[in-house]
C-alpha positions as CSV (number, residue, x, y, z in Angstrom):
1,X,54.8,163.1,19.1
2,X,51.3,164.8,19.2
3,X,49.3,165.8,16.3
4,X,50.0,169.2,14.6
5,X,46.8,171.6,15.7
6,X,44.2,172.4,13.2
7,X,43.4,175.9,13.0
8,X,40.8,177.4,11.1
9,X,41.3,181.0,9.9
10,X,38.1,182.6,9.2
11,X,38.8,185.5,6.7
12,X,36.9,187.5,3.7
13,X,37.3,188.0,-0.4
14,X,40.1,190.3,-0.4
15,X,42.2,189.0,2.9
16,X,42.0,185.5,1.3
17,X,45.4,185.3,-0.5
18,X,47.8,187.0,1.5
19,X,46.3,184.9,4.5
20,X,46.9,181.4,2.3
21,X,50.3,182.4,1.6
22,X,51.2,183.4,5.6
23,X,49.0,180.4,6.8
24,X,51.2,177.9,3.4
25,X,54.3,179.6,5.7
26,X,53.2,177.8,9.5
27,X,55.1,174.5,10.2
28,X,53.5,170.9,9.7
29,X,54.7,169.8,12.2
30,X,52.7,172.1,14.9
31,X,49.7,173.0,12.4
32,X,47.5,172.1,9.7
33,X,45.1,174.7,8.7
34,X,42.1,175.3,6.9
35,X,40.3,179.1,5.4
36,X,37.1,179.8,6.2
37,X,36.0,182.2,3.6
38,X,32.8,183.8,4.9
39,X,32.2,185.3,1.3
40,X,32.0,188.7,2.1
41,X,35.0,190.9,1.2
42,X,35.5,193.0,4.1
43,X,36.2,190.4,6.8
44,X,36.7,192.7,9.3
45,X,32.7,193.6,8.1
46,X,31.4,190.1,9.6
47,X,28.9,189.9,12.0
48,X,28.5,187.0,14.4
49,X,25.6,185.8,12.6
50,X,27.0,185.4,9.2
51,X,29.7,183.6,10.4
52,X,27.6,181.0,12.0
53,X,25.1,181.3,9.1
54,X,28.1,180.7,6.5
55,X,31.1,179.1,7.7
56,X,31.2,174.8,8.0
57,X,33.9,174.1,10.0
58,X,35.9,171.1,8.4
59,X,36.6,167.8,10.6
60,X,39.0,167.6,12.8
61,X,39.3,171.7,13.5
62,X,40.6,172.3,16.7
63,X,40.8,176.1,17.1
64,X,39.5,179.0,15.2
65,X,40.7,182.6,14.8
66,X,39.3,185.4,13.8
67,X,40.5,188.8,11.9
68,X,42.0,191.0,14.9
69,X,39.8,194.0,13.5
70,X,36.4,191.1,13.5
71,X,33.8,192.6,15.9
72,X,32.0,189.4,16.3
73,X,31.7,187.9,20.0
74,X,34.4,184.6,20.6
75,X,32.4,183.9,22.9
76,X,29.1,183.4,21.4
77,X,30.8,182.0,18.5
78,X,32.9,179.6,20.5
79,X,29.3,178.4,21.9
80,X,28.4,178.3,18.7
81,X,30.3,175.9,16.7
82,X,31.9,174.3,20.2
83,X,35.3,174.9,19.4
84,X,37.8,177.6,21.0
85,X,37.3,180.5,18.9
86,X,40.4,183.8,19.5
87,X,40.5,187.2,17.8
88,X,44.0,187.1,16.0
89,X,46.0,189.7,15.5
90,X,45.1,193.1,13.2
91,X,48.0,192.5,10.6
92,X,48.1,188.6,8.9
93,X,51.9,189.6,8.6
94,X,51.5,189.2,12.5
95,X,50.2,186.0,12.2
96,X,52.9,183.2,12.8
97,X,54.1,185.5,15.6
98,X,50.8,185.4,17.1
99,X,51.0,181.6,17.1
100,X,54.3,181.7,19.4
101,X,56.2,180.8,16.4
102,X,59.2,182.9,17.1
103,X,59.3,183.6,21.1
104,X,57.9,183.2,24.3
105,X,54.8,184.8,25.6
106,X,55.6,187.5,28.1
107,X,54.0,188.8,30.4
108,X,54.2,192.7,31.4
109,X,52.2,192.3,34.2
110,X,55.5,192.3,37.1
111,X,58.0,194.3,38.0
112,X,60.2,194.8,41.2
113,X,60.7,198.6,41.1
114,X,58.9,201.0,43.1
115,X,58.3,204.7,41.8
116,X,58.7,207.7,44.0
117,X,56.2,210.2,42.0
118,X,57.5,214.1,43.9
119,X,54.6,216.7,43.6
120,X,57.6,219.4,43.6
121,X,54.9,222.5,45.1
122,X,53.2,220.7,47.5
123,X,53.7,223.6,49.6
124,X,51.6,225.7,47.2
125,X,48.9,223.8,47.1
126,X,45.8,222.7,49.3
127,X,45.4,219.5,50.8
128,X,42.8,218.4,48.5
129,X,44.7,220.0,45.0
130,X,47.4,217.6,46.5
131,X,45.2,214.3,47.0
132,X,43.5,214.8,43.4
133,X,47.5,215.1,42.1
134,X,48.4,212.1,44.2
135,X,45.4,210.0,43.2
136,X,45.8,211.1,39.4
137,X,49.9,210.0,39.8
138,X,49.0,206.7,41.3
139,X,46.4,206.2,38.1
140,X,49.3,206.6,36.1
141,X,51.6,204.1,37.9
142,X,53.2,205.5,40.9
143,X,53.9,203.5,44.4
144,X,54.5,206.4,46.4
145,X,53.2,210.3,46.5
146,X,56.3,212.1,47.5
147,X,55.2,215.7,49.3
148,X,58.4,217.9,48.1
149,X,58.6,221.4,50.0
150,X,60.1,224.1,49.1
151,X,63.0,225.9,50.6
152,X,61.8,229.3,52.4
153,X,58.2,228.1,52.1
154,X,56.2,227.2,54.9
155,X,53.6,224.3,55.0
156,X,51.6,224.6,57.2
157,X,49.2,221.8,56.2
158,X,51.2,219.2,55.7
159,X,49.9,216.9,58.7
160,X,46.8,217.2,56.7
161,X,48.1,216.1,53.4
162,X,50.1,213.4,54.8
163,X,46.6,212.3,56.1
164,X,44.9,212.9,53.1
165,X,46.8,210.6,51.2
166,X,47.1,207.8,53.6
167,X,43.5,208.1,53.9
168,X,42.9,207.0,50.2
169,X,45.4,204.4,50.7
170,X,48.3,205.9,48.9
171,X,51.9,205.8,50.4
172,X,53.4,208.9,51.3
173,X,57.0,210.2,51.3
174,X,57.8,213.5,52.9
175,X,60.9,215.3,50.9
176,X,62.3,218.1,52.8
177,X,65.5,219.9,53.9
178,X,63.9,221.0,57.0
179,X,64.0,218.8,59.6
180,X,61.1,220.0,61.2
181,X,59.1,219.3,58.3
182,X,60.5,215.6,58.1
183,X,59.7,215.1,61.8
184,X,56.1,216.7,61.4
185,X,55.6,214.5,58.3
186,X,56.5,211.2,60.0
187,X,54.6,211.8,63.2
188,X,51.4,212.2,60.8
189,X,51.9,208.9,59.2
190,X,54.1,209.4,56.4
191,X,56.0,205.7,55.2
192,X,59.4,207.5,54.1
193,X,61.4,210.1,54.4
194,X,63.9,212.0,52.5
195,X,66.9,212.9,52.8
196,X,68.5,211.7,55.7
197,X,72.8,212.2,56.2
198,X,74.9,211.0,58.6
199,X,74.5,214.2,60.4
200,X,70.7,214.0,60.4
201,X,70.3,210.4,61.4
202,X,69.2,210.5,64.6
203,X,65.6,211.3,63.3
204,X,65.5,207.7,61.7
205,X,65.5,206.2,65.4
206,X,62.6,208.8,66.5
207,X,60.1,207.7,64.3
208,X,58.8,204.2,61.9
209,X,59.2,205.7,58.7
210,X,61.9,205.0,56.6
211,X,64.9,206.5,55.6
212,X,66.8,207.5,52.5
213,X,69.9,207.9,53.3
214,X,72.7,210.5,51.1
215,X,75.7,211.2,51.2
216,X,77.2,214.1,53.1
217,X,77.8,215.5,49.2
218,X,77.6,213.7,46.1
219,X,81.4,212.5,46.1
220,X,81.9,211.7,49.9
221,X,80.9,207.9,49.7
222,X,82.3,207.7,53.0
223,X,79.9,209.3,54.8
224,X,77.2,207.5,53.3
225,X,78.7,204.3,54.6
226,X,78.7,205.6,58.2
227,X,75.6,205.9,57.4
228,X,74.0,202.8,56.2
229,X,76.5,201.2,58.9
230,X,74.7,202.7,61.8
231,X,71.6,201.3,60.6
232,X,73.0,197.9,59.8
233,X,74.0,197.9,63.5
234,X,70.6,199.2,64.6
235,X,68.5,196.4,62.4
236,X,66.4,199.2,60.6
237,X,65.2,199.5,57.6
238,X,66.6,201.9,55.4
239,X,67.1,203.0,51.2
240,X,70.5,204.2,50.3
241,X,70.9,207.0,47.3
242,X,74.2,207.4,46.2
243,X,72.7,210.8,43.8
244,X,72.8,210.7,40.1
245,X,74.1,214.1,39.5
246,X,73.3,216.0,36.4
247,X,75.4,215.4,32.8
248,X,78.8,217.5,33.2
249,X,78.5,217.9,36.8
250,X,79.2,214.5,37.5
251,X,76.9,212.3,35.6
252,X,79.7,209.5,35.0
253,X,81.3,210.1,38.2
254,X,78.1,209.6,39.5
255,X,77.0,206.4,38.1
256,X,80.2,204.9,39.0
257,X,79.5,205.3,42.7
258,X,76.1,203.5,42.9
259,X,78.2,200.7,41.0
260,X,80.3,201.1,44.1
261,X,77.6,201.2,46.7
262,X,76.4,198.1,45.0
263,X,79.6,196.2,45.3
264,X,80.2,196.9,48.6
265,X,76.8,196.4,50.1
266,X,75.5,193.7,47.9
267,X,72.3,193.0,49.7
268,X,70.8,196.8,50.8
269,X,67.8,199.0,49.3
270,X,68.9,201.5,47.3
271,X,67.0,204.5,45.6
272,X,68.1,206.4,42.1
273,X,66.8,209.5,42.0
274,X,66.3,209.9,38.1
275,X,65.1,213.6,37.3
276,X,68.5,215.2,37.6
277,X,68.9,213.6,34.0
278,X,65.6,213.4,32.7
279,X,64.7,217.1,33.5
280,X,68.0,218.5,33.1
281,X,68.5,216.8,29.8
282,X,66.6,218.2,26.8
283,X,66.4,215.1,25.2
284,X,63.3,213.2,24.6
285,X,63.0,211.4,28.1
286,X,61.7,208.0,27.3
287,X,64.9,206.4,26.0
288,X,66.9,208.2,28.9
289,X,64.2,206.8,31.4
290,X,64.2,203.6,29.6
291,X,68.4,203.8,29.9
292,X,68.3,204.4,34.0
293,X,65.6,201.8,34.5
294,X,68.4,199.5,32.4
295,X,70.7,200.6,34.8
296,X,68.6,199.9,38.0
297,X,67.7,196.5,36.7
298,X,71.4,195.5,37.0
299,X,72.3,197.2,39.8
300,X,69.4,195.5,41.7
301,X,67.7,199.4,42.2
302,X,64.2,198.8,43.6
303,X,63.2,202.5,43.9
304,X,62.9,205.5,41.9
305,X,62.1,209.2,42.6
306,X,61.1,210.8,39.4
307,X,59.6,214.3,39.1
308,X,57.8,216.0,36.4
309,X,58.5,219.7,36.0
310,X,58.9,220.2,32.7
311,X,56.1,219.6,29.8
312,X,58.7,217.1,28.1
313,X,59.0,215.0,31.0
314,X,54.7,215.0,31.2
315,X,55.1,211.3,30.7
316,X,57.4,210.3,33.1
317,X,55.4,208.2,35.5
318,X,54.0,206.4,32.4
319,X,57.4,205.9,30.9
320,X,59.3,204.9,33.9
321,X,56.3,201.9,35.0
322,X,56.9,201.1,31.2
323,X,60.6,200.4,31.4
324,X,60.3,198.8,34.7
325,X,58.4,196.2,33.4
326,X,59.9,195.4,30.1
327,X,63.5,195.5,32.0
328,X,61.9,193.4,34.5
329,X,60.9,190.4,32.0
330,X,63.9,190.6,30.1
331,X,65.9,190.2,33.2
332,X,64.1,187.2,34.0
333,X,64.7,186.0,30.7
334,X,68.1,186.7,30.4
335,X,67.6,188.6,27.8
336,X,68.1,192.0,25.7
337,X,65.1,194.1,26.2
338,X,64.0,193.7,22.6
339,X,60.5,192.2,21.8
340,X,58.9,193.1,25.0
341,X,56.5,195.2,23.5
342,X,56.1,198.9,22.0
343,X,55.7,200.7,24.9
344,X,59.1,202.1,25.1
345,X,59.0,203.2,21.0
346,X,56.6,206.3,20.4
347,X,58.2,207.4,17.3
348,X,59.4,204.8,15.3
349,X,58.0,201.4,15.1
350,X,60.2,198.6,14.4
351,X,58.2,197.3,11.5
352,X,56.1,199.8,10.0
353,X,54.7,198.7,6.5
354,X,52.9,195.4,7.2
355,X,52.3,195.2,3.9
356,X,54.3,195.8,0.0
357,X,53.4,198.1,-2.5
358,X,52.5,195.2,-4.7
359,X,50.6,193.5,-2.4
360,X,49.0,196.8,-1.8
361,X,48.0,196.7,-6.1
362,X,46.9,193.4,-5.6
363,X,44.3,194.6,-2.7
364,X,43.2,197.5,-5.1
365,X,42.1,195.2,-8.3
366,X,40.0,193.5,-6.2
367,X,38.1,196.7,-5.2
368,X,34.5,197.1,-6.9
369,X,33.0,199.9,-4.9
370,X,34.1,204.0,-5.0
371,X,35.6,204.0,-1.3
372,X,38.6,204.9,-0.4
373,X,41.1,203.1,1.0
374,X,44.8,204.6,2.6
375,X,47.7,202.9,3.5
376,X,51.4,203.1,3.6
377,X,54.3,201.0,2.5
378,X,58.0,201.6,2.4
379,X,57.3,204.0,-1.2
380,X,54.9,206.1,0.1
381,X,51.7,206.3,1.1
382,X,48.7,204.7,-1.2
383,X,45.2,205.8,-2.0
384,X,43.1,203.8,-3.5
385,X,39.2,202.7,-4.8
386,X,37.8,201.1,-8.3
387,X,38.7,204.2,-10.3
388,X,42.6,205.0,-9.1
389,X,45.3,204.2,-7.3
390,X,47.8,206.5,-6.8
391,X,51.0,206.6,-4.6
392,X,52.8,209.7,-2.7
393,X,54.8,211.1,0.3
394,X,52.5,214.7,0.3
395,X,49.1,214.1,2.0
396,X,48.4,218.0,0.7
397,X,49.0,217.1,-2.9
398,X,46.5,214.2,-3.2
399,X,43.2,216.4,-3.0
400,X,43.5,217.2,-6.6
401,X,43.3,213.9,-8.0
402,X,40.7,212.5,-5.4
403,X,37.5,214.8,-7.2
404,X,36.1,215.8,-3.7
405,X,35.9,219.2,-3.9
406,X,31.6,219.2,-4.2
407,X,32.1,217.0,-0.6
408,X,33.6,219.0,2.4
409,X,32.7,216.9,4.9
410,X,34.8,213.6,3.4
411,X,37.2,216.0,2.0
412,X,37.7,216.9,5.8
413,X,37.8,213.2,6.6
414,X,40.6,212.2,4.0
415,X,42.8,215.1,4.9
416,X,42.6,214.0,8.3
417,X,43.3,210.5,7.5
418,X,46.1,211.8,5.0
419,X,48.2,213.7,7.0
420,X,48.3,211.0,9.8
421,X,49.2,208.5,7.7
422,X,51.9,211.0,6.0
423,X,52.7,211.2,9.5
424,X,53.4,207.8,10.0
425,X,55.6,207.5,6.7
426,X,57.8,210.1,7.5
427,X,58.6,208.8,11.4
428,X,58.3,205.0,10.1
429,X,55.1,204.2,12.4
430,X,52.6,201.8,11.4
431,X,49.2,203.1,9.7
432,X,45.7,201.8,10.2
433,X,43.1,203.7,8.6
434,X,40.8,205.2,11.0
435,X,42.9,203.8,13.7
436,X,45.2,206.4,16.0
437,X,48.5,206.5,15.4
438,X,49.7,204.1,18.3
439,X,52.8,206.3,20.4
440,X,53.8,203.9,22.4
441,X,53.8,205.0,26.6
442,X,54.0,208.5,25.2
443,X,50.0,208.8,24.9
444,X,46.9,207.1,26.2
445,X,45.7,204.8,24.1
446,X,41.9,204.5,23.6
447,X,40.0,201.6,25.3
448,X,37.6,199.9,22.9
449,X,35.2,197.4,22.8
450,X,36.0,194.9,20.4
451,X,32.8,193.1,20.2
452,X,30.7,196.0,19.0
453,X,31.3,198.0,15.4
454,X,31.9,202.3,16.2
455,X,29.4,204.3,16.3
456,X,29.5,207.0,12.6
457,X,30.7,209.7,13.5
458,X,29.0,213.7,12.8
459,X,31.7,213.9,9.2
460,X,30.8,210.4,8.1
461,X,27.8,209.4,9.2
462,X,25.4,211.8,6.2
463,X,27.9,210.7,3.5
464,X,28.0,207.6,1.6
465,X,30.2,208.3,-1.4
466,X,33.7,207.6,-1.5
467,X,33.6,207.1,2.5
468,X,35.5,204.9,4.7
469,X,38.5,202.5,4.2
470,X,38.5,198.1,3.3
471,X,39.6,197.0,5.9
472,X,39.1,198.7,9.6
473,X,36.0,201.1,8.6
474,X,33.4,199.4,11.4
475,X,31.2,202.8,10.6
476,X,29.9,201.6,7.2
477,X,29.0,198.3,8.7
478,X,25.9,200.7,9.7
479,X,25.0,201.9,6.3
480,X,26.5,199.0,4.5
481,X,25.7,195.5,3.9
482,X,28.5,193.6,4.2
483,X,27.1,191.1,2.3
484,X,26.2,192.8,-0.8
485,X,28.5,191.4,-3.7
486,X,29.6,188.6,-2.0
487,X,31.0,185.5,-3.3
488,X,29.7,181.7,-1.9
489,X,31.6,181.0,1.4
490,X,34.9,178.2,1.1
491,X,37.0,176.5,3.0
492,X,40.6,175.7,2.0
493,X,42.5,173.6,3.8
494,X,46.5,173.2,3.8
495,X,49.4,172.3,5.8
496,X,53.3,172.2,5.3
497,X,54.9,175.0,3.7
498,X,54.1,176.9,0.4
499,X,55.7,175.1,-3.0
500,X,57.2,178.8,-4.1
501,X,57.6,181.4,-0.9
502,X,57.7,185.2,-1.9
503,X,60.6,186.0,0.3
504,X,59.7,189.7,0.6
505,X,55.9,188.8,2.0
506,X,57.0,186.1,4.3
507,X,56.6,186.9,7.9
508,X,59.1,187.9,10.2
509,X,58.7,187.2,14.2
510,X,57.7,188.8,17.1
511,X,56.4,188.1,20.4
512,X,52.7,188.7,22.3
513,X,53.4,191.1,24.8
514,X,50.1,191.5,27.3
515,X,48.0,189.9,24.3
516,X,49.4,192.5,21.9
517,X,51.2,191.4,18.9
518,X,55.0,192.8,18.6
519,X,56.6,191.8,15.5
520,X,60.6,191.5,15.6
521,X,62.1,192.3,11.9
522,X,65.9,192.3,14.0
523,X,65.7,188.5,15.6
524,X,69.1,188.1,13.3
């Protein structure tokens, strides 16, 4: 048996406890571990050079990781004290997860479906309004620009789209009940074409794009096999589309026949056309999406025309390359599609308070400077700084106690930060202070650099009292020495598990999802 790892966790003043008692939680038997305290209290406040001016790494260290929310450079650091060197993750409840303590690494990187993206007015618009569209839906994840037309609407340019998009490299489908307008679109270089019946087939053999084939209508399977027979026979590729019809005009009824299709043509492409519920359905469309891409994943669907008409399907390309890929790896692992991530959950997060209301009292008798400090457990949400700590659900009723009133820029900045992190209480979402609410595939997500502290912004940047939070605040690293108050740097070092475990604190799992941390509270 090889010899447990020893990591090194390099932390600050007030992360130090609740790091000992996750770290006292790890098993001996794959890790001993040692705490680096750099002696500052922010630790998500150290710089690259007072880590290598402060920290000794013990003997025998084998890895080191750092706060997720630590700017400093791994690499330099890793250079440094010639030793692997990782950011960890941002909560220390994260940690054992992290470490691949409760479930496999996955990776979201793969999938096996293919997304039809339909600009439904393609018609309408101009060849270049309709290669900006296709260029922006292939940004967001589609496979294919589909050109849909328009009954009783001429388009005239669509040999020029078609080229347009090929041009930039984009797959094209045409998506027409005209049959002129199919045959135009193919003979300009267009890769597919739908809809094609058993009445219409003949185009399929005039041209090298490929077919979607339909049924005659939605409940005459039969027709659709005559279909996908003759193109059996002929040795030519082809997509078969059963139709999902809309719910109670055939939704079930519907379902049942691709389950059908399926059955009796194990081995064909088929195509789910998924708008019919997602538009037509004024539900939230990410868990339908997420539902159909389920569905598609055991059926063995490899394609998907979606279409985005109305504002609460905006996300739809977004949310359907999401659930391909989590449905993907947990089909691979044979698995429930739980702990793949939280792209699929934009309001509710499956562990939202990383941290107790008395662990949250024990941060706030450690704090020595005016500051405040926001965050949210399962009894509301806390303020906090060396004069007061006070706990509540209302982000409105807080300004009184919080003597800010002479201050309207931080006032401006608290309210802000208030009512997001209300925000997060009520939907059960976890709260960082001065950190975006995190929605899942529902928004973009800001790219950061995570070597480099953020720039002050205009509201903070003139005003030093009572601003910024403990822990993620990278803005007062400009006006603030981090090292002002600080205590001599230690290292502890441990191993095993913890005499006397808090059983409310101790970490639940989770899985590391693209290098993001997803914690599981439901693995029982």
């Amino acid at each position: 048996m090889s010899a447990p790892e020893h990591l090194v966790f390099i932390t600050g003043k007030l992360a130090h406890a609740r790091l000992e008692k996750v770290a006292a939680t790890l098993p001996a038997e794959r890790f001993t571990w040692s705490i680096a305290d750099a002696g500052v209290k922010v630790a998500a406040l150290m710089t690259e050079e007072i880590i290598k001016r402060r920290v000794q790494m013990p003997e025998g260290a084998t890895r080191i990781v750092l706060p997720g929310r630590c700017r400093a450079n791994p690499e330099a650091l890793a250079q440094h004290f010639g030793l692997p060197v990782e950011r960890g993750p941002d909560e220390i409840v994260d940690l054992p997860a992290y470490l691949g303590l409760t479930g496999r690494k996955v990776d979201l990187s793969r999938h096996d479906l293919r997304i039809f993206s339909e600009i439904v007015n393609a018609s309408k618009m101009t060849p270049d309004q309709i290669l900006a569209k296709g260029l922006d839906l292939a940004r967001r994840g589609a496979d294919v620009i589909d050109l849909g037309g328009l009954p009783d609407t001429q388009f005239p340019h669509l040999e020029d789209s078609v080229r347009a998009l090929k041009g930039a490299g984009l797959k094209v489908s045409v998506d027409s009940f005209s049959l002129d307008e199919l045959t135009r679109g193919a003979r300009a270089g267009a890769d597919f074409l739908l809809s094609l019946n058993e009445e219409t087939l003949d185009l399929a053999f005039e041209t090298d794009a490929v077919p979607i084939l339909v049924p005659m209508r939605p409940d005459d399977l039969p027709s659709l096999d005559r279909a996908i027979e003759r193109m059996e026979r002929a040795g030519r590729p082809y997509m078969a589309d059963p139709i999902l019809e809309p719910i109670h005009f055939g939704f079930v009824d519907s379902i049942v026949r691709y389950r059908e299709i399926r059955a009796r043509w194990p081995n064909i492409e088929m195509m789910m056309g998924t708008g019919n519920l997602t538009e037509l359905t004024e539900a939230d469309s990410l868990g339908v999406t997420a539902l159909l891409v389920g569905m598609c994943s055991e059926l063995a669907i490899r394609n998907v025309l979606i279409v985005q008409v109305s504002n609460h399907t905006r996300r739809t390309v977004e949310e359907h390359d999401a659930a391909r890929r989590v449905m993907y790896a947990a089909r691979e692992d044979a698995a429930l599609p739980k702990g793949y991530g939280r792209e699929l959950l934009a309001l509710h997060d499956k562990r939202p308070f990383v941290q107790t209301s008395d662990e949250i009292a024990a941060l706030a008798a450690e704090v020595r400077d005016p500051n405040y400090r926001i965050a949210v457990a399962e009894d509301g949400i806390h303020v906090y700084n060396r004069d007061r700590h006070t706990t509540g659900t209302d982000a409105m009723a807080f300004f009184p106690e919080l003597s800010v009133e002479s201050d309207g820029a931080h006032a401006f900045y608290l309210g802000g930060e208030l009512t997001k992190a209300e925000t997060a209480f009520r939907l059960g979402k976890r709260y960082v202070q001065d950190e975006p609410l995190d929605w899942g595939c529902a928004a973009d997500r800001t790219q950061e650099d995570t070597t480099a502290f953020k720039a002050a912004g205009p509201t903070k940047a003139a005003h030093t009292k009572h601003s910024g939070p403990e822990a993620p605040a990278a803005e007062r690293a400009i006006r603030t020495d981090p090292e002002r108050d600080a205590a001599p740097p230690r290292t502890e070092t441990g191993s095993g598990t913890a005499s006397e475990r808090d059983p409310l604190s101790e970490p639940k799992g989770g899985r590391i999802v693209c290098g993001r941390l997803v914690p599981d509270e439901d693995r029982n």
